[in-house]
C-alpha positions in Angstrom: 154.9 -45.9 -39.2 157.8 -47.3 -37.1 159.3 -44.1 -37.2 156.4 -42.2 -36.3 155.8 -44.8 -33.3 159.7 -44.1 -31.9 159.4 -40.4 -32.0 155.9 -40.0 -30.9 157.1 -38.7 -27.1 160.2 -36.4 -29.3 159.8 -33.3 -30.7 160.7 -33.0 -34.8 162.6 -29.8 -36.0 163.9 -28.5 -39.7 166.5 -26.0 -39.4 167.4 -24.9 -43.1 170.6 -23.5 -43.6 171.8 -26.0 -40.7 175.1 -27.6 -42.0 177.1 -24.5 -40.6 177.3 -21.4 -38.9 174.3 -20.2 -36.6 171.9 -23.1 -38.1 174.3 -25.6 -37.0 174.6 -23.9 -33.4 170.8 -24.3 -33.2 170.6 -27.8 -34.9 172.8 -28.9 -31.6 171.1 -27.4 -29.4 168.0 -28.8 -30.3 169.6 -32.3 -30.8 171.2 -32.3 -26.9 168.1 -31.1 -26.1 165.9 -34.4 -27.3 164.9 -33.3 -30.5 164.7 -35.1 -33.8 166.6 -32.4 -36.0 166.3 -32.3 -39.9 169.2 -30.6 -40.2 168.6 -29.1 -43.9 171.3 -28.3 -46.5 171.4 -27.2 -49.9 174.4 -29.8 -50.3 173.8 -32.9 -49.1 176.8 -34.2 -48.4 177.3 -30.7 -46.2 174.2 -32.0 -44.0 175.3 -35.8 -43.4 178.6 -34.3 -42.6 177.0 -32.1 -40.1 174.3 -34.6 -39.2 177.0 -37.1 -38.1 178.7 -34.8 -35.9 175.7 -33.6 -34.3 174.9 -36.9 -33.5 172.1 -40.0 -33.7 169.1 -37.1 -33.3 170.5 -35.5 -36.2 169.4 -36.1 -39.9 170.4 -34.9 -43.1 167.9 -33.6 -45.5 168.8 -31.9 -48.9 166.5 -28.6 -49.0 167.6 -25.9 -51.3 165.1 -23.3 -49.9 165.0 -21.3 -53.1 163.9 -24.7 -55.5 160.5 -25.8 -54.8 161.1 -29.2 -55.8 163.6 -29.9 -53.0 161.0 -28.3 -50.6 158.6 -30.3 -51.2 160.3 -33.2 -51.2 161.5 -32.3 -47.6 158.3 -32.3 -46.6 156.9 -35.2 -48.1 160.1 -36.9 -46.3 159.4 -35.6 -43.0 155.5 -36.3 -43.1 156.4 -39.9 -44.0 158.6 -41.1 -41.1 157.3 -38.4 -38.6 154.0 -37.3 -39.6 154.0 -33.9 -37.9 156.7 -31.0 -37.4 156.5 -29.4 -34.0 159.3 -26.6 -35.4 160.2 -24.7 -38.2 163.5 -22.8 -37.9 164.1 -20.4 -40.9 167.8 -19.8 -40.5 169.3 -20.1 -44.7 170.4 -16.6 -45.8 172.7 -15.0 -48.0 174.5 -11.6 -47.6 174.7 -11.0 -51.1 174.7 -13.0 -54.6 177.9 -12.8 -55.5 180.2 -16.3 -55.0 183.4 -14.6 -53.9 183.1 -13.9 -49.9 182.9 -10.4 -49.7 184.0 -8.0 -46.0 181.2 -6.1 -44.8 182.9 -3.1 -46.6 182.5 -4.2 -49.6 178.5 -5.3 -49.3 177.7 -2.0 -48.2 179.6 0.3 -51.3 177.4 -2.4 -53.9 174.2 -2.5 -51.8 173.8 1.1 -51.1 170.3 2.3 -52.7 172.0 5.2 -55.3 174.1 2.1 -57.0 172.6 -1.1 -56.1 172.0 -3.6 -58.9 168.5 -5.4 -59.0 169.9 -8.6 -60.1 172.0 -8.3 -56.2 168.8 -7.5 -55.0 166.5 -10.2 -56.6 169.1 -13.0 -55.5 169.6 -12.3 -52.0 165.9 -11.7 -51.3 165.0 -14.7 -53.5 166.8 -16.4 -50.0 166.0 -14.0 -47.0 162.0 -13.2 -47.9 160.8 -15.2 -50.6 162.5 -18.9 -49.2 161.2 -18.3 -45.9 157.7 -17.4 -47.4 157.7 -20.9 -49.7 159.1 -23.5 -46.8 156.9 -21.8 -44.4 153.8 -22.6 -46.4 155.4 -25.7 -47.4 155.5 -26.8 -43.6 152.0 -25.4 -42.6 150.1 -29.0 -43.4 152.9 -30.7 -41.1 153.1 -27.7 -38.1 149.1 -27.8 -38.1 149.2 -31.9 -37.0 151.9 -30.6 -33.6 150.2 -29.6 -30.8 152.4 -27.0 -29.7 154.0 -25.5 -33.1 156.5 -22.9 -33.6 158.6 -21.0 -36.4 161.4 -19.0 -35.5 162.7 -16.8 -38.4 166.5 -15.8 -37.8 166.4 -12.1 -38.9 169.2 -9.2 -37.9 168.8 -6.0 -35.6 169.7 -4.4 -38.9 166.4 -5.1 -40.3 164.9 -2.9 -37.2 164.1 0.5 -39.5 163.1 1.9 -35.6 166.7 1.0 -34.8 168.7 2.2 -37.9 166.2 5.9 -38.3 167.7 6.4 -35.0 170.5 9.5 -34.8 172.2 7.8 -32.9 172.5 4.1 -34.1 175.8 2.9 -34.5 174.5 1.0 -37.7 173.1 3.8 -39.9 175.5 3.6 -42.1 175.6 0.1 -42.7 171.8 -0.2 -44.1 171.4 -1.2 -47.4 168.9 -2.8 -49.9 170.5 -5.8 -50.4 170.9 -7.6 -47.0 169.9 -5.2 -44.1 166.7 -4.4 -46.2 165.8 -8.1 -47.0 166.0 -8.6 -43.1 163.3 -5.8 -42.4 161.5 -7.5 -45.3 161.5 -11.2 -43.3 160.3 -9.0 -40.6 157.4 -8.0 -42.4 156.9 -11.3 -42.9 157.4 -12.7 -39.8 154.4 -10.4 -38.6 152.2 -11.3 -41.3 152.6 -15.6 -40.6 152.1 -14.2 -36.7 148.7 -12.5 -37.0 147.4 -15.3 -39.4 148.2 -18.2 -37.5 147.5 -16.8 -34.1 143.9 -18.2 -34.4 145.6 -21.6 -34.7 148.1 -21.8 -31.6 150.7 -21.6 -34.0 153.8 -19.1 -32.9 155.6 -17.2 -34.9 158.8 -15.1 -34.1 162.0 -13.4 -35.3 165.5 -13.4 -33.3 168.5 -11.8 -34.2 172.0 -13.6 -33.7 173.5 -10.2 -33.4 177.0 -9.7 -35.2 178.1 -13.2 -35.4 181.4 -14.3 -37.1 180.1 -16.5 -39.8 180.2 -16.7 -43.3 177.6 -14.0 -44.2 180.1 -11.3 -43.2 183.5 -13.4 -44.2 183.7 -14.5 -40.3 184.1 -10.8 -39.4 181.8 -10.4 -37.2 182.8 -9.4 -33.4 180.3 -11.9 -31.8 181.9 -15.6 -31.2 178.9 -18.3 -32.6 178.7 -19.3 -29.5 177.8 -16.3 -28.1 175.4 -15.0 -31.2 173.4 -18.2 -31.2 172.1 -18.0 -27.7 169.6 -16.3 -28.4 168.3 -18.1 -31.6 168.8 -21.2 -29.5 166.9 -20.0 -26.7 164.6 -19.0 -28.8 164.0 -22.3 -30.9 164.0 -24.2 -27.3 160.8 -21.7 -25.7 157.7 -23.7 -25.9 155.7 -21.4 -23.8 156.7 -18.1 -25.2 155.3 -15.3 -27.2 154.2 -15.2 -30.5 155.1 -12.4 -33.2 158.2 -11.3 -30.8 160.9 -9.9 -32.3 164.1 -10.0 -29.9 168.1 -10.0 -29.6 170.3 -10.3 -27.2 169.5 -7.4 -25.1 166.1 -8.9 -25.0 163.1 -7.2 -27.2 163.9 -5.2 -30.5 162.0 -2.7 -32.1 160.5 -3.6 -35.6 
């Protein structure tokens, strides 16, 4: 209750996925910007590290988005000292389900829809679409208590099947099932939480980073994470935006 006294005039975040790379951008943001920031890791000794460098609005929570147990615990912990969430940032993926880092090269000759393996598929969607599906619902009894909530589902423009049909996109021949598909999956998703909880004030979007250098793509992506998490940031920050928006860099992006 002392808790939920102190942080009654701050806003309370969970960024999974936030103990590096684009999550971590986002936890800081949010942090600098007055938030209370969960900063979720599937380690946690990954998230206190983070958590610590981020600073006192930071906190390390252990939340393994694909184990139910650890999501609900997450919850339960965040009800208990906050009693609300006012945002719900689904950043955790995977690129594929392999433990070896693998180039983008490489992810597109195994995820390519003649030779892909199901057991690829099943693991990196377990992450990218089901995950997001499970925490979101998971969160739903918290967001409902915020009078202003918001989820903000970090997707890719590669999950844009408008985008990649396109002659001329640059990036038709980097679709696959694996990752690229998974993202126009979340999108599917991301549509589906934003015409159901419309009626509620809740708002629901999707935001691509872009090609960021982070781990998904073995840090070869041409995007510095500075400059691919502005718009995820901006994103997570906009109180009095849209709902069911869909949007890069460049601004909107087709579904």
């Amino acid at each position: 209750m002392e808790n939920q006294t102190a942080s009654a005039n701050k806003s309370i975040a969970l960024v999974t996925g936030a103990n590096q790379g684009v999550g971590n951008e986002i936890a800081k943001a949010l942090a600098a910007n007055g938030y209370i920031v969960y900063v979720g890791s599937r380690k946690l000794e990954n998230g206190e590290k983070a958590a610590a460098a981020i600073g006192e609005n930071a906190k390390a929570i252990e939340l393994d988005v694909t184990q139910q147990s650890t999501i609900d615990a997450a919850m339960v912990r965040i009800g208990s000292e906050h009693g609300r969430l006012d945002l719900l940032v689904n950043n955790a993926g995977i690129s594929h389900g392999g433990t070896v880092p693998k180039s983008p090269e490489e992810l597109m000759s195994t995820g390519r829809a003649v030779n892909v393996s199901l057991d690829e598929v099943r693991k990196v969607w377990e992450t990218n679409v089901f995950a997001v599906i499970a925490v979101t619902q998971a969160a739903l009894p918290l967001l409902r208590k915020s009078s202003a909530a918001r989820i903000v589902n970090v997707s890719s423009s590669l999950g844009s099947l408008t985008w990649i049909s396109d002659p001329q996109c640059w990036a038709r021949e980097n679709f696959g099932i694996v990752y690229a598909a998974s993202k126009t999956a979340l999108n599917a998703v991301t549509v589906a939480f934003a015409l159901e909880l419309e009626k509620e004030n809740i708002k629901v979007n999707a935001t691509s980073p872009g090609y960021t250098a982070t781990a998904l793509n073995n840090f070869q992506g041409t995007d510095s994470l500075e400059v691919g998490s502005r718009e995820p940031i901006r994103v997570a920050l906009e109180t009095d935006g849209p709902t069911g928006s869909f949007t890069g860099s460049e601004g909107l992006l087709p579904w």
